[in-house]
N, C-alpha and C positions, 0 to 999 in steps of 0.2 A: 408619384412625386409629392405629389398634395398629401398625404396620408403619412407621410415620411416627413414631411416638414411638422403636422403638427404633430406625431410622435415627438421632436426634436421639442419642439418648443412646450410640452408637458412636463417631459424631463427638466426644463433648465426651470418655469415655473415650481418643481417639486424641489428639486436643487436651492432656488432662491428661498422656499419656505423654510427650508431643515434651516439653512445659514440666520437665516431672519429669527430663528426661535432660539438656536445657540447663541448669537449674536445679545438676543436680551436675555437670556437667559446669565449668562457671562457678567453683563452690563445690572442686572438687576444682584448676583450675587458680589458683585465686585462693592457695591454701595452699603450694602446690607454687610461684610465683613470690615469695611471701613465705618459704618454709625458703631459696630462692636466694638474697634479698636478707640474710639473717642470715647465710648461708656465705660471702657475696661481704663483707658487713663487718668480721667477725670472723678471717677465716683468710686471706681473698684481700688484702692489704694494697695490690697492685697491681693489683685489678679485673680480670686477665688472663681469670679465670672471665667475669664482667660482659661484654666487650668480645669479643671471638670473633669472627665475622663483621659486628658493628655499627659498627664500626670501617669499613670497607670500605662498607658502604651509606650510610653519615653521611657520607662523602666523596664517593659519588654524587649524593647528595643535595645537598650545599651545595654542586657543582657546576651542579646545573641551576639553582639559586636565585640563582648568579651571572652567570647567561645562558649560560653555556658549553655545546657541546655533544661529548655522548657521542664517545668515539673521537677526533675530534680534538683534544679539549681536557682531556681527562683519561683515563686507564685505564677501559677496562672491561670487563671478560672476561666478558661477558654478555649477555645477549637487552636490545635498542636500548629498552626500553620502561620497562626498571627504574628507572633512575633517577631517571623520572618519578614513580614510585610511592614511591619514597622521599624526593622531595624534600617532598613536605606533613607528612610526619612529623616531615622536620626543623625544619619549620619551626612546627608547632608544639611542639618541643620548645624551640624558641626563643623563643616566646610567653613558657610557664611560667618561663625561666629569666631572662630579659630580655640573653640574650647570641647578638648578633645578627654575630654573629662569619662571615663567611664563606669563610675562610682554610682549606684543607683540614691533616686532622690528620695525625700518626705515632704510631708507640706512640709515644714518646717526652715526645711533651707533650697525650694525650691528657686526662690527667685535671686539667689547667688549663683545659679546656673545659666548663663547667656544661651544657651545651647537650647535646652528645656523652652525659654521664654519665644526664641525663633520658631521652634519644633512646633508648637502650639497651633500655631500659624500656618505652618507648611501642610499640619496635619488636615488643617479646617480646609486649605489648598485642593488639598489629596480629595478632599469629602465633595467638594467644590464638581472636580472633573469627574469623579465616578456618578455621582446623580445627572448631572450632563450626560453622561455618555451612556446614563439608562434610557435616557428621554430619546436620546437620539436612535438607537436601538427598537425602542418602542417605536419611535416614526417612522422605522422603514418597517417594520411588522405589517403595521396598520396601511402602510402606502403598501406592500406586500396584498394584503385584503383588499385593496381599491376605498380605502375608508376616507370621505370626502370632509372629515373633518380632525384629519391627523394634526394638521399645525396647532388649531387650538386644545385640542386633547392634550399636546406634549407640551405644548407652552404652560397651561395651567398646573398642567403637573410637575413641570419642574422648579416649578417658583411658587408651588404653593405653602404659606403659612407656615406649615411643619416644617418641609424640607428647610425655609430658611433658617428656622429657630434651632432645627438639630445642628445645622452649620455651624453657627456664630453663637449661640448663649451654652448651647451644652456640647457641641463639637463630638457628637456620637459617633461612634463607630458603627452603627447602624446604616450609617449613610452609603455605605458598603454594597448593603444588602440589596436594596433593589439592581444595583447591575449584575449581584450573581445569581439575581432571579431571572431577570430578564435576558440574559446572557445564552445559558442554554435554551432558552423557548426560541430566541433568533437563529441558532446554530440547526434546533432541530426543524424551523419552519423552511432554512435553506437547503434540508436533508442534508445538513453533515453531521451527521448521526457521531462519528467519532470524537470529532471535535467537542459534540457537545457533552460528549461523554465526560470526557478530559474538563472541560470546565465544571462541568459538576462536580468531578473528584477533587479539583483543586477549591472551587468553593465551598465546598462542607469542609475543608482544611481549614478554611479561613472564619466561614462562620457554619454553624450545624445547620441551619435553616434551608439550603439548598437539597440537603436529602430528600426533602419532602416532597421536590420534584420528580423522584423516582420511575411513581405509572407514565407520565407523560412516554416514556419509551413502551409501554403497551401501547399508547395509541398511536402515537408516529411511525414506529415501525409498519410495512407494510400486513406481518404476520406474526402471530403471538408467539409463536417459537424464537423468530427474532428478539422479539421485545423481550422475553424472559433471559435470551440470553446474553445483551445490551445491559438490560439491570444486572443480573450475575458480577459481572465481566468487572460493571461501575463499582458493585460492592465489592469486587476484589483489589481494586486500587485504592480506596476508602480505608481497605481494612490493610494495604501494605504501610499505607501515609502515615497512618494512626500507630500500627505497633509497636516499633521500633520506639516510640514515648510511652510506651505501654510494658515492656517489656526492660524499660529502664529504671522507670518507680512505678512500678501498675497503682499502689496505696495514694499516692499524688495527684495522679492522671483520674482516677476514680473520683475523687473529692469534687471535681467541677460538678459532679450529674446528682452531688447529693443537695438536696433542696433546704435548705434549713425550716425549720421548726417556723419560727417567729417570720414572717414579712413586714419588712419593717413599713412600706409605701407599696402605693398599688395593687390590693387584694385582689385577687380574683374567686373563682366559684370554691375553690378549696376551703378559702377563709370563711368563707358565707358559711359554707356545710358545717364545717367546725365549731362557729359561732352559734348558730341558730339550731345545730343537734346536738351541741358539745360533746361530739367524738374525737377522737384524734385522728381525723385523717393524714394529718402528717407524717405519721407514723409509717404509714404504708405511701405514701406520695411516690419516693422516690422508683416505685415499681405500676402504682397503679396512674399514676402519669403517661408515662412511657407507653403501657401494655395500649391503656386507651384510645391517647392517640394513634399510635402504629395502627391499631385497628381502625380507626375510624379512618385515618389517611388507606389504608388499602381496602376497604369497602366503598367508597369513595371514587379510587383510583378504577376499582372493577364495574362500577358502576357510570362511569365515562365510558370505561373500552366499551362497555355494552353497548354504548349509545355514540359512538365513535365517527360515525356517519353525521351526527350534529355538532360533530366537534367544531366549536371556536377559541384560540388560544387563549382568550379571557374566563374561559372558564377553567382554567388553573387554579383561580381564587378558591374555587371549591376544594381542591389539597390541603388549601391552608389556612383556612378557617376553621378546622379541627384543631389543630394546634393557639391558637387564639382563645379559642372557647374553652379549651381545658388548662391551659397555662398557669400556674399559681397566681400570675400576675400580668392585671390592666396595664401596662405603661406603655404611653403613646407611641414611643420609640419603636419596639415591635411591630404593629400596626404597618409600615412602612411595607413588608412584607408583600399588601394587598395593591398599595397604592396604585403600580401601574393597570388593574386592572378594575381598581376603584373608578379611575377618572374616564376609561371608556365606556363603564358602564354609566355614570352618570351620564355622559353627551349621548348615551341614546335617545334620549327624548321620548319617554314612555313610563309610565305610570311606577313600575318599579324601579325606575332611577331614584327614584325618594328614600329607597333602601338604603341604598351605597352611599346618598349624599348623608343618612341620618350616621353609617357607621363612621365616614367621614368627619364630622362633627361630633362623636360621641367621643374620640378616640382621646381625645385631648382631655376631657372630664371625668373620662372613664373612672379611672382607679384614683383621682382624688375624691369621689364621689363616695366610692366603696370604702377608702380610707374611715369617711364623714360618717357613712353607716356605721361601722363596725368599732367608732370611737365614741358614739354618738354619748352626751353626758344631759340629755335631756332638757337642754338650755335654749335651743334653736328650732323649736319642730317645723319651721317655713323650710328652713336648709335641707332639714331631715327628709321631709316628703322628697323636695327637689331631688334630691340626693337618689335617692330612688327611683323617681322617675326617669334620673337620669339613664343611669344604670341597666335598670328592664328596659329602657330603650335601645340601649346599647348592645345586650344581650339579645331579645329580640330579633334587632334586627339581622346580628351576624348570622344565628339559625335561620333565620326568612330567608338570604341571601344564600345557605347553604342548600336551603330546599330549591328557590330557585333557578338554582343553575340545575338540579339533577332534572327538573320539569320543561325547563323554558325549551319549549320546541322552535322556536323564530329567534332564539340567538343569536343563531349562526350565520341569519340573514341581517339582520341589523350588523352583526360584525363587519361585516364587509363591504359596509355602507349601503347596501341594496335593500334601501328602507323597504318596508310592507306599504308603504302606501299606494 
């Protein structure tokens, strides 16, 4: 009876903490999207703050609401699924405004659109609950593991620094990304292998980024035969979602994956090799991107299953830091990617949490940093040095953090809160 009471009273404790981290979570984005709306009316006269990438999704949007479809009937430099996802926003922003307008916008005459100006909001709304509802996700993972410092791990991550500035000043759709990361790792940690199949296939519809979760089904599965044929299975859903826009304007649909030449912001290792070999790797980017990563994310992925036995869900990070490190481009917004498994690694309290805290910190400077190099006009060499420094530290430490997850033998005990000490 004793033993059953305090079971009971863990539960409502672990219950009170999820609510207590939503709760300020909710209360901390609710302030933070209201100081945006007094900067955007007071100092932004032409909403340019407001507008950022919403702009671009409200045209997605009131293209599919027109019956149009993705790629051939309008732009879209994106995964075939989004549009979808933005066309019900628009449309209830066109509910509240009564402006049923389905004409696509330009800056130009955006802010004659009541519809556009609500959308903006609703969209940041939208960004709002899916970072929430990563964190919350993550909370039961970690309370899954017995992890005795989940409330502060989810709390800080979900109201850190970035998350709010993606929200409210630039309204990324990035913000997306970590619940269709975290999504499947909960589905598969519950062994509903199905389910998380299915959200895989519907997140790489939405954004490309969840492909990269792929191996995770070698190691969840109980047997490699399964897991091969789990992946299989994903990649044939992937590939029915995608063709049908493929086989509509394949020339359209093809143009998202080609990288341009020029980077306008946020260089990465590409531009460096470029600049300081003066080859044209661009030339070949669009192929030796691709090949690279793929490879590095499946050597990677083989290289878990081997050691599957030490598996702890935080070491996912290790899929997708090949992708980061080869990417043409630093910008923080991507980075988001690692986050839920940045902030567990940091609360382990161990000599290598300096890693994750340094990528953490790097992520923001990163590619303005790289810009600084590779613009450099000789005028500033304090910045220049900095710049660099920054940079190698940034780089550094994503490869350090890559080595070690493949080495770290006591991960999987600190995972689960069952310190070494």
């Amino acid at each position: 009876m004793a033993e059953l009471q305090e079971k009971t009273e863990m539960k409502k404790m672990k219950l009170s903490n999820l609510s207590k981290m939503v709760a300020i979570s909710i209360i901390v984005y609710s302030c933070i999207l209201v100081i945006h709306g007094i900067v955007v009316y007071f100092l932004d006269t032409e909403f340019s703050i407001m507008i950022s990438d919403q702009l671009v999704f409200y045209n997605r949007g009131v293209g599919v609401l027109r019956g149009d479809v993705p790629y051939r009937d309008f732009y879209t430099h994106a995964a075939p699924l989004s549009p979808y996802l933005w066309a019900p926003i628009v449309f209830i922003s066109m509910l509240f405004t009564g402006n049923f307008s389905t004409e696509g916008l330009v800056y130009d005459n955006y802010l004659d659109s009541p519809s556009m100006m609500f959308s903006s909001y609703i969209f940041r709304v939208f960004f709002v609950f899916c970072l929430i509802l990563s964190a919350v996700l993550l909370y039961k993972i970690l309370e899954m593991k017995g992890n005795k410092k989940s409330f502060w791990i989810t709390l800080c991550y979900s109201v850190n620094p970035y998350f709010l500035y993606l929200v409210s000043f630039w309204g990324s759709d990035e913000c997306i990304v970590p619940l269709l990361i975290v999504l499947p790792i909960y589905l598969l940690e519950k062994e509903k292998y199905y389910f998380a199949s299915l959200s895989l296939i519907i997140g790489t519809g939405l954004k490309y980024f969840p492909i990269l979760l792929l191996p995770l089904f070698l190691i969840y599965k109980k047997n490699l035969r399964n897991g091969i044929i789990q992946i299989l299975l994903i990649l044939l859903g992937i590939t029915a979602s995608y063709l049908p826009f493929y086989l509509i304007d394949s020339v359209e649909f093809l143009k998202q994956f080609n990288y341009p030449s020029d980077f306008a912001r946020n260089q990465g290792l590409v531009a460096f090799l470029e600049y300081f070999t003066n080859s044209a790797f661009t030339v070949i980017l669009n192929y030796v991107f691709l090949a690279v990563t793929i490879s590095f994310v499946g050597i990677t992925g083989l290289l878990l299953f081997l050691r599957k036995k030490r598996w702890s869900f935080e070491k996912t990070i290790a899929l997708l830091l090949p992708f980061l490190l080869f990417f043409p481009k630093i910008h923080f917004s991507y980075f988001v990617l690692i986050f839920p498994f940045i902030f567990v690694m940091i609360f382990r309290n161990e000599t290598f949490s300096i890693i994750y805290a340094l990528i953490f910190l790097g992520t923001i400077l990163g590619g303005t940093a790289a810009d600084y190099i590779l613009s450099y006009d000789g005028t500033n060499i304090l910045s220049y040095i900095s710049s660099w420094i920054i940079t190698v530290i940034l780089y550094v430490s994503l490869i350090s953090a890559l080595i070690h997850n493949y080495l770290d033998k006591n991960l999987e005990l600190t995972s689960l809160g069952k310190t070494t000490e």
